[in-house]
C-alpha positions as CSV (number, residue, x, y, z in Angstrom):
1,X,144.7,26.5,87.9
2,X,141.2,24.9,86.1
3,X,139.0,27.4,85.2
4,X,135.2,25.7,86.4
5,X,131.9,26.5,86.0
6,X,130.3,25.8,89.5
7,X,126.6,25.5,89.5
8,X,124.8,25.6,93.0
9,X,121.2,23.9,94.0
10,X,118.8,25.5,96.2
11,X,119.6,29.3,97.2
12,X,117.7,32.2,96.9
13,X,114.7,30.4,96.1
14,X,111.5,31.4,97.5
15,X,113.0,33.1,100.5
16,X,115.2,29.8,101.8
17,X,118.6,29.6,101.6
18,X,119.8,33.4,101.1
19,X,122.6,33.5,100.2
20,X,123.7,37.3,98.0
21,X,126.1,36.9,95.5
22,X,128.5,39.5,96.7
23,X,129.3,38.1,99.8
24,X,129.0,34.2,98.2
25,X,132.5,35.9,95.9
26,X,133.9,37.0,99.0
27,X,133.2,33.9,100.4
28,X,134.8,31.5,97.7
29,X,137.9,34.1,97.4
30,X,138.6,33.3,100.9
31,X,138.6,29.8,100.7
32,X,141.5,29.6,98.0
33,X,139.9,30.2,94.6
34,X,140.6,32.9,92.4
35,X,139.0,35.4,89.6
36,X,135.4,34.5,91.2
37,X,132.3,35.7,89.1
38,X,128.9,35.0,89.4
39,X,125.8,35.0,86.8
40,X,122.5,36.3,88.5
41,X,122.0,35.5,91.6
42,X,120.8,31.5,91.5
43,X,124.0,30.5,92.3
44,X,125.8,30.3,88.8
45,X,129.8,30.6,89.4
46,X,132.8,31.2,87.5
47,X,136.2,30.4,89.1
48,X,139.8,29.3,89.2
49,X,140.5,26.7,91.5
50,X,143.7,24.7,92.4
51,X,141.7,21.6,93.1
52,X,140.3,18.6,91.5
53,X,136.5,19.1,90.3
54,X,135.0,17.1,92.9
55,X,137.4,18.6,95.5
56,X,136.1,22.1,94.8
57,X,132.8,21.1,94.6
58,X,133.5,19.5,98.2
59,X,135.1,22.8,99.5
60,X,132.5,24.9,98.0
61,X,129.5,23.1,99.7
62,X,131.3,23.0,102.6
63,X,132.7,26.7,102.6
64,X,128.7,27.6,102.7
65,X,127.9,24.9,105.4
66,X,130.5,26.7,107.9
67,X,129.6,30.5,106.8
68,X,125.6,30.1,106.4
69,X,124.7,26.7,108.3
70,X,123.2,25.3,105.7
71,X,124.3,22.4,103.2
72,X,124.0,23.6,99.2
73,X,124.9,20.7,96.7
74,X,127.3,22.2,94.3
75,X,128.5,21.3,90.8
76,X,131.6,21.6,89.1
77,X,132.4,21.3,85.4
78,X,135.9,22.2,83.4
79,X,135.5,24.0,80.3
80,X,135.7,20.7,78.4
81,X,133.1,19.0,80.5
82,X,130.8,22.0,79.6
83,X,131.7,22.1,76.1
84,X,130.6,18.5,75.8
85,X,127.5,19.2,77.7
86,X,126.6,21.6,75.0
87,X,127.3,19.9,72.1
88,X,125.4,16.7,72.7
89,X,122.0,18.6,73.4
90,X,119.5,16.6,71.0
91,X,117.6,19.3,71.0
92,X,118.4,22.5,68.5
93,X,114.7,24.3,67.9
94,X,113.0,26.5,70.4
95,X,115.9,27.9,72.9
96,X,113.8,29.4,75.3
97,X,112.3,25.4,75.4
98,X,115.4,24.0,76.3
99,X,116.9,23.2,80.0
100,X,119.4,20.8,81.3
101,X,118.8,19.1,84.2
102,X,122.6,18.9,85.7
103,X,123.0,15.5,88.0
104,X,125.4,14.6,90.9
105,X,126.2,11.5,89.6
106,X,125.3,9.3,86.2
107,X,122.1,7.2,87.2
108,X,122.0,3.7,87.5
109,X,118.6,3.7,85.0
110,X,118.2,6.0,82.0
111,X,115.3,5.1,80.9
112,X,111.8,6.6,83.2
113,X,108.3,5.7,82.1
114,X,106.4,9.5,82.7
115,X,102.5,10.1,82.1
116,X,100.5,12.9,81.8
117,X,103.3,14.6,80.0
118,X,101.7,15.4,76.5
119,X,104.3,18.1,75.0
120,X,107.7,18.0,77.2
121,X,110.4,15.8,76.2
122,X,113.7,14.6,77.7
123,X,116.6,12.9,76.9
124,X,119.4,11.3,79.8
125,X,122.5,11.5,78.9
126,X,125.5,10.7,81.1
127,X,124.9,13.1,84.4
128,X,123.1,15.3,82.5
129,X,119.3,15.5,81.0
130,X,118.0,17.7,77.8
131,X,114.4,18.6,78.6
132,X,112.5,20.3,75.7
133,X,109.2,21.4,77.7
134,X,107.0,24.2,76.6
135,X,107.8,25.9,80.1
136,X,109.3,25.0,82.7
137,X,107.2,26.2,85.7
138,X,104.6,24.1,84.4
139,X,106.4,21.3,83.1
140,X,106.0,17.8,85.7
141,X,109.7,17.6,84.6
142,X,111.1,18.8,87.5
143,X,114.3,18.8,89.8
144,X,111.7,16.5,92.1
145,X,111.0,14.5,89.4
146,X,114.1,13.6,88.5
147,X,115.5,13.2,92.0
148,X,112.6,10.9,92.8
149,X,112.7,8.8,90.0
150,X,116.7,8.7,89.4
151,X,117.7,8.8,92.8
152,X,120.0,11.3,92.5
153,X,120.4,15.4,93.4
154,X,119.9,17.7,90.3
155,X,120.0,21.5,89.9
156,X,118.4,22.7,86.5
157,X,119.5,26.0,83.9
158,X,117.7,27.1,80.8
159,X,119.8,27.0,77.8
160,X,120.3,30.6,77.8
161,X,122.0,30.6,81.0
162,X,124.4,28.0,80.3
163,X,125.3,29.3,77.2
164,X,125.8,32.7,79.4
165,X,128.1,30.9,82.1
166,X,130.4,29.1,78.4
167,X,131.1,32.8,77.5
168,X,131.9,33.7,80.5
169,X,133.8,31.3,81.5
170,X,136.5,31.2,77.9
């Protein structure tokens, strides 16, 4: 069994995709995973799974598709994936400035040209990018943005909640 953090994009945000965490447990304990948790209720998971990360992050999306209708990316990271995550964050001042921006896949470019962005700053690295932003609701530095410009699909956590899902998760 690999214990994995599962992260998902897209539910229970402004009224689309509901999707309450209860039956989302009951859900994932049905389709073979094991000691399921979940961390408020933006689709932040905790799990054992017999299955290769991409091959849970396939079954979870898919477990969803055939119980809701609808298609949620999901993300799944081992405990070592997660810890490496954390550790190269370049940015150590100001938690409650910090977010990663999780990615579905390492982009081709790692370098974006952004204006109008006085304050925020970001960093790419591997399938993952460090934004330091003042706040993130007003912050151009987006899950858009970075979808747009790296062609990719990205979920985003503030530091505090992935530090959450680490302790949870050990």
């Amino acid at each position: 069994m690999n214990r994995l953090i599962v992260l998902l994009r897209g539910i229970n945000v402004s009224g689309r995709n509901k999707l309450p965490m209860k039956e989302l447990r009951a859900l994932l304990t049905s389709s073979d995973f094991q000691n399921v948790q979940t961390y408020i209720q933006s689709g932040n998971i905790i799990l054992d799974s017999c299955h290769s990360v991409k091959n849970t992050e396939t079954q979870v999306t898919q477990s969803i598709k055939q119980a809701y209708g609808y298609e949620v990316p999901s993300f799944a990271y081992s405990i070592q994936d997660w810890e490496n995550i954390l550790e190269k964050c370049p940015y150590q001042e100001g938690e409650r400035k910090i977010h990663m921006t999780f990615l579905d896949q390492v982009p081709k470019i790692n370098q974006i040209k952004v204006s109008q962005v006085e304050t925020d700053q970001f960093t790419i690295i591997g399938h993952t990018v460090y934004l330091h932003c003042l706040s993130y609701g007003k912050t151009k530095l987006d899950n858009h943005f970075f979808e747009n410009k790296l062609k990719v699909i990205a979920t985003t956590r503030n530091f505090r909640t992935v530090n959450k899902l680490y302790a949870l998760a050990k």
